[in-house]
N, C-alpha and C positions, 0 to 999 in steps of 0.2 A: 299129263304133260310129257311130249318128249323132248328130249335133250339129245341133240347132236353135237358132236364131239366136232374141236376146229381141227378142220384138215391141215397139217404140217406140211411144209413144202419141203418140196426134195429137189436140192439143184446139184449143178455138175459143175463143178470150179475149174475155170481155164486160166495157165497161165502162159508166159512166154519167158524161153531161157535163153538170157543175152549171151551167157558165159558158162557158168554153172550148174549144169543142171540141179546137182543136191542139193542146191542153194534153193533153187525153182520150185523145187519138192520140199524144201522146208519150208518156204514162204506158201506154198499151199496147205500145209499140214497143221500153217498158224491162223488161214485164212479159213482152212475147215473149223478151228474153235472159236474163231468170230462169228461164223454163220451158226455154230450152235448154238453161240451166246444169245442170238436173234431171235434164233428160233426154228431154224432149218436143219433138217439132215439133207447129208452128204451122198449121193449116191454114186459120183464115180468123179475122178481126175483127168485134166486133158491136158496135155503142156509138150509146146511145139517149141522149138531151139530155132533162132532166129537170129540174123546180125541185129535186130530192131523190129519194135512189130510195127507188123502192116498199118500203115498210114489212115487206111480206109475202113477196115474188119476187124484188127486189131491182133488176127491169126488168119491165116491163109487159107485159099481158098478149098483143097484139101481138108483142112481140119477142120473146115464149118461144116464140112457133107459128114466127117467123123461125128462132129458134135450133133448135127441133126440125125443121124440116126441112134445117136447114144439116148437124147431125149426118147425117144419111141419107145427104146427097147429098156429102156430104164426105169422108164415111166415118170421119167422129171418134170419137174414144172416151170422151172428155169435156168438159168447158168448166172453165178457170180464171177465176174473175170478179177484177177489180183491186180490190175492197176487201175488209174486213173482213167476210165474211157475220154473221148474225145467228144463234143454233141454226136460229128458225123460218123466214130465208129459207132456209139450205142444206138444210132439210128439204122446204120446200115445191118449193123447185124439181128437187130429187131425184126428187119424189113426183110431180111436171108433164113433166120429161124421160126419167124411166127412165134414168139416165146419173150418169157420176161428177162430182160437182160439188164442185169446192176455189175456195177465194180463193187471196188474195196471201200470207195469212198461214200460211197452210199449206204454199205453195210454200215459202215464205224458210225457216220452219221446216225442211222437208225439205234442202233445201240445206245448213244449217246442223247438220243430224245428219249430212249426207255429208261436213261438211269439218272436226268437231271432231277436234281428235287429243288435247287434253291432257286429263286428268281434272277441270280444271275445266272446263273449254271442254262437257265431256260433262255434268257435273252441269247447266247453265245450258239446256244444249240440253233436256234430259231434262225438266227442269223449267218451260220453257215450252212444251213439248206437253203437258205433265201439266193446265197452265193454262188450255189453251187447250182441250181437249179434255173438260175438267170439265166449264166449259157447256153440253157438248154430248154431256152420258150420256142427260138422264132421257127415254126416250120416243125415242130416235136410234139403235138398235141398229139396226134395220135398212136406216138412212140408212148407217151407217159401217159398213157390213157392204158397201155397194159398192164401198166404195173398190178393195177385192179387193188385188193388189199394186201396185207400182209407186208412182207418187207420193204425198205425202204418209203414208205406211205407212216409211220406213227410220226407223232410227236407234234409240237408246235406248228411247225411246216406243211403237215397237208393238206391245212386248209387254204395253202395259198397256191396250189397247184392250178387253179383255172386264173389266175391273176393276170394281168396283162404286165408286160417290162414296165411302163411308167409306175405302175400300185407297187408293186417290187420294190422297184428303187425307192419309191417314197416309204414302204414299209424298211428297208434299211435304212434309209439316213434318221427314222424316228427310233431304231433298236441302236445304233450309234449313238444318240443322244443318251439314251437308258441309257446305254455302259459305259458311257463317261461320267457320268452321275455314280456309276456303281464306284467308276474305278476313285472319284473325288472322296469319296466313303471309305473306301480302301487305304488311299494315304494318311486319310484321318486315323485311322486306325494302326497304319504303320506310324505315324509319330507320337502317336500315346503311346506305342509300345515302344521309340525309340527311346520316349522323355523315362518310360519305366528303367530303360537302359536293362530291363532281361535280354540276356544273347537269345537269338534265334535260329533253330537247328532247320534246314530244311527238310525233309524224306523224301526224296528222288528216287525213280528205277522204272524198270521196264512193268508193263502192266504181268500182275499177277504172279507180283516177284514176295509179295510178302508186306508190304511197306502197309495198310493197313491194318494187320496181324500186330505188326511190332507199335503200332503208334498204341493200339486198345493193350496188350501187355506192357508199354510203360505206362500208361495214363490211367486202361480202364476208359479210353473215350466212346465206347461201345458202339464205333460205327460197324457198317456191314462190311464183313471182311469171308470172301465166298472164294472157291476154287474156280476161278472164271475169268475172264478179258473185263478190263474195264468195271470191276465190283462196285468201284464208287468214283464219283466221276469231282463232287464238290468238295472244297479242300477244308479239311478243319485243321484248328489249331487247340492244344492242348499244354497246359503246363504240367512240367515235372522238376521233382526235388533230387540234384545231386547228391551223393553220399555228402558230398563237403558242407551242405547245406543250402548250397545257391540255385537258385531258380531258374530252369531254362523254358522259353518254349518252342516245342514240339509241331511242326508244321504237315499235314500228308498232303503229296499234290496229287494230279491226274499222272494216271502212267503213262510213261512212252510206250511206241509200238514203231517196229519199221515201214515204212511207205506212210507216216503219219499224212492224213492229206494238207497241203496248205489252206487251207480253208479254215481248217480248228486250229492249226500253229497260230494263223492271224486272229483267230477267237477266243481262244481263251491264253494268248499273251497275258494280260492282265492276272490269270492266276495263276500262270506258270513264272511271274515277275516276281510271287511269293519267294522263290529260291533265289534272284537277282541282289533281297534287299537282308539275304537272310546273312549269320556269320560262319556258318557253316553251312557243310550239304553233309547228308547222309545215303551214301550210294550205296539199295537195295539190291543186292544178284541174286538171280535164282539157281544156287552153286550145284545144283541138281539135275541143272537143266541142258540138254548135249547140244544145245543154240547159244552159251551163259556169253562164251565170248562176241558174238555175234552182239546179242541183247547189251552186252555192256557200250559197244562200240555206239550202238543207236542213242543209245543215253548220252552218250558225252557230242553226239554228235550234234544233238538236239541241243544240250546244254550251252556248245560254241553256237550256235546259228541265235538261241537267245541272248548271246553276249555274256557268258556267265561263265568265263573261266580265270577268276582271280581270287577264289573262293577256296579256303582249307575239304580239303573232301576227306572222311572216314567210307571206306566201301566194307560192306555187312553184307559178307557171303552166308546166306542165308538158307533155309531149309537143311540145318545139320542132321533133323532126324531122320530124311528121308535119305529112301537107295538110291545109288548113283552120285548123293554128294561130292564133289570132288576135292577133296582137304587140301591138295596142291594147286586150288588156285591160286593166283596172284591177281595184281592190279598195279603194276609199276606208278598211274597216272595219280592215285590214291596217296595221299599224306601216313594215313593209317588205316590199317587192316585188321577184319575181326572175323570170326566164324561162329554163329548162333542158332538156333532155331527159335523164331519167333514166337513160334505154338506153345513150345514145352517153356521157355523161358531161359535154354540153356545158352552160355556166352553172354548173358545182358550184362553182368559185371563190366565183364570184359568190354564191353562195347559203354557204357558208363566211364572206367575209366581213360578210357579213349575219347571222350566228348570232351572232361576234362581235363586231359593230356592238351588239347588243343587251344580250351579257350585259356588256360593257366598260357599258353605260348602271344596273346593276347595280352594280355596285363604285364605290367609293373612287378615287382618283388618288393616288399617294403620290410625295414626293420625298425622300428621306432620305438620310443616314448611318447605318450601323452600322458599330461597331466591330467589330473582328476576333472579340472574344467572343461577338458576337451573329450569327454566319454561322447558328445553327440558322433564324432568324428569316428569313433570304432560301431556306433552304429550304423554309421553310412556304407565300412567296410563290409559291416556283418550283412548287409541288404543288398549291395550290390558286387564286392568281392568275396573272396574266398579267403575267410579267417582262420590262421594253422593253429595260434596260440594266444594267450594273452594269459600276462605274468603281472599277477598284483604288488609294486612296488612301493615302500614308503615315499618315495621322489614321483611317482606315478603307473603308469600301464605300459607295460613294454609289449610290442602286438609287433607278432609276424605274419603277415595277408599275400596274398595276391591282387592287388584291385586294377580295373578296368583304366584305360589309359584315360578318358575323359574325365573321370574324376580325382583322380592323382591328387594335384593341384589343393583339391578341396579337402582331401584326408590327411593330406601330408603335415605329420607333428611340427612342435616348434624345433626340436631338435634335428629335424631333416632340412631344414628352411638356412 
């Protein structure tokens, strides 16, 4: 029997610099660890400074004769360009290179058909290739006929590449039905967890900032947590026990990324809603990383564009074990500030009681008496507040708590009344 090994593709990433160039080169140096995540090496860089890219090409006409003989000589198999093509630039430049030509959006997409696992996670994927590839039917057969295999071709989506517009549309308006059903499922689940009245922490951050690391080291929830873009794409929820004894849970979502395409903003909305309904965020940084400031900007920037900024935030400058940490970072836009390392466990205190610095700013302060007949009432506090003391009296139970505003009302002794 023999076995041939799958050929790896090797492309050549172009970008265009509106303004800054280092910027141009960082956004490709993030664009070459998405194409690795895919599945691609990198064999060379091309990035042409521009008021705007070309309309038509998407880089000029110069840089396409660059990039056509870079191919030859480099021996690539295609080029991934750092933005959003247009139908008529990825066609036109297909039709100038002879060569497979994807964006960033196609990349992320692909990634994100390789690492759905839940059936919602597949409807969202499914549905923004569906999206995105509508655009780009009438008059593009034979542009997306090179794609041939390998990137931008997995996942739910390539069976629908010979589809006609009408099959499309009908196959979206029936994935919209799916995830409205999913999302109907989902509120059910946010109001049994509201009626539990456990607070809900979010875990926000740029992809590959750590935020899966830290949810499996509070929890133990043992999902995949890898050095990589995008390690886990579907959000789980996990509870954990305060030092004070009270029960929070623990949410991870999809990471941010800059130039997220609108496609998956409008897709997986529904699970990035997770942070909208939660009482807290937890903003993961990668305090290691010489982009931390850049990456934190996209997060919050993401987090306004979902309507999500009325929300106490902790930011968990994170990765303390590695070089380059930067211990003077800050976060002016943060409530509270912490420095930990995920991996080893170190700062979880710290960052502990910081969760409860926050939801104690939530609650009530109580100082009371109950009588003997009202012990149900210190078990309400003990379940859903934070219980300091309780002092066994001949006249009754003197209890110092913290509880939740919504239930006040219901714990409050006779002697507070």
């Amino acid at each position: 029997m023999i076995e041939t090994a799958k050929e790896r593709e090797r492309v050549i990433l172009v970008g265009v610099s509106l303004s800054d160039p280092k910027d141009a080169r960082r956004s490709l140096e993030e664009l070459e660890e998405l194409a690795a995540t895919a599945g691609a090496e990198t064999a060379g860089y091309v990035i042409q400074s521009r008021e705007q890219t070309h309309p038509a090409t998407y880089v000029g006409k110069g840089k396409i004769e660059e990039i056509r003989d870079l191919l030859w000589e480099l021996e690539a198999t295609g080029i991934i360009c750092d933005d959003e093509l247009s139908p008529v630039q990825m066609k036109n430049l297909q039709d100038e290179l002879n060569t497979k030509v994807m964006d960033r959006t196609l990349l992320i997409l692909d990634i994100f058909a390789g690492r759905a696992s839940t059936s919602e996670g597949k409807i969202q994927v499914e549905l923004a290739q569906l999206k995105y590839r509508q655009t780009r039917l009438t008059g593009f057969g034979t542009a997306m006929s090179r794609l041939g295999g390998g990137i931008g071709t997995r996942g739910p989506g390539e069976k629908k590449l010979e589809m006609d517009r009408r099959l499309i549309k009908s196959r979206i308006a029936q994935l919209n039905r799916e995830l409205k059903a999913v999302k109907r499922h989902r509120e059910v689940t946010r109001e049994q967890r509201s009626k539990s009245r456990i607070p809900v922490a979010a875990i926000v951050g740029y992809t590959n900032a750590g935020k899966s690391t830290l949810l499996n080291t509070l929890t133990g929830a043992g999902i995949l947590a890898e050095d990589q873009l995008f390690a886990t794409l579907d959000p789980t929820t996990r509870e954990r026990k305060l030092p004070s004894g009270q029960k929070i849970l623990l949410t991870d979502t999809v990471g941010f990324i800059r130039k997220l395409p609108h496609h998956l903003i409008d897709a997986f909305r529904s699970t990035l809603e997770e942070a909208k309904y939660a009482d807290l965020i937890l903003h993961v940084v990668d305090a290691s990383s010489p982009q931390m400031d850049e990456q934190m900007y996209t997060v919050y920037e993401t987090l306004r564009n979902l309507e999500i900024t009325d929300k106490p935030v902790i930011t968990v400058f994170n990765k303390k074990d590695r070089p380059g940490f930067d211990e003077m970072a800050r976060d002016f836009r943060a409530d509270h500030t912490v420095r930990i390392s995920a991996k080893s466990g170190d700062g979880l205190d710290e960052l502990l009681a910081a969760i409860e610095t926050v939801l104690r700013q939530q609650k009530i302060y109580i100082e009371d008496l109950y009588s003997y007949q009202e012990a149900a009432k210190i078990q309400l506090i003990r379940k859903y507040g934070e219980l300091h003391s309780e002092e066994y009296r001949e006249d009754g139970i003197f209890v110092q708590a913290f509880v939740p505003v919504e239930i006040y009302e219901k714990v409050k002794g006779n002697s507070g009344e």
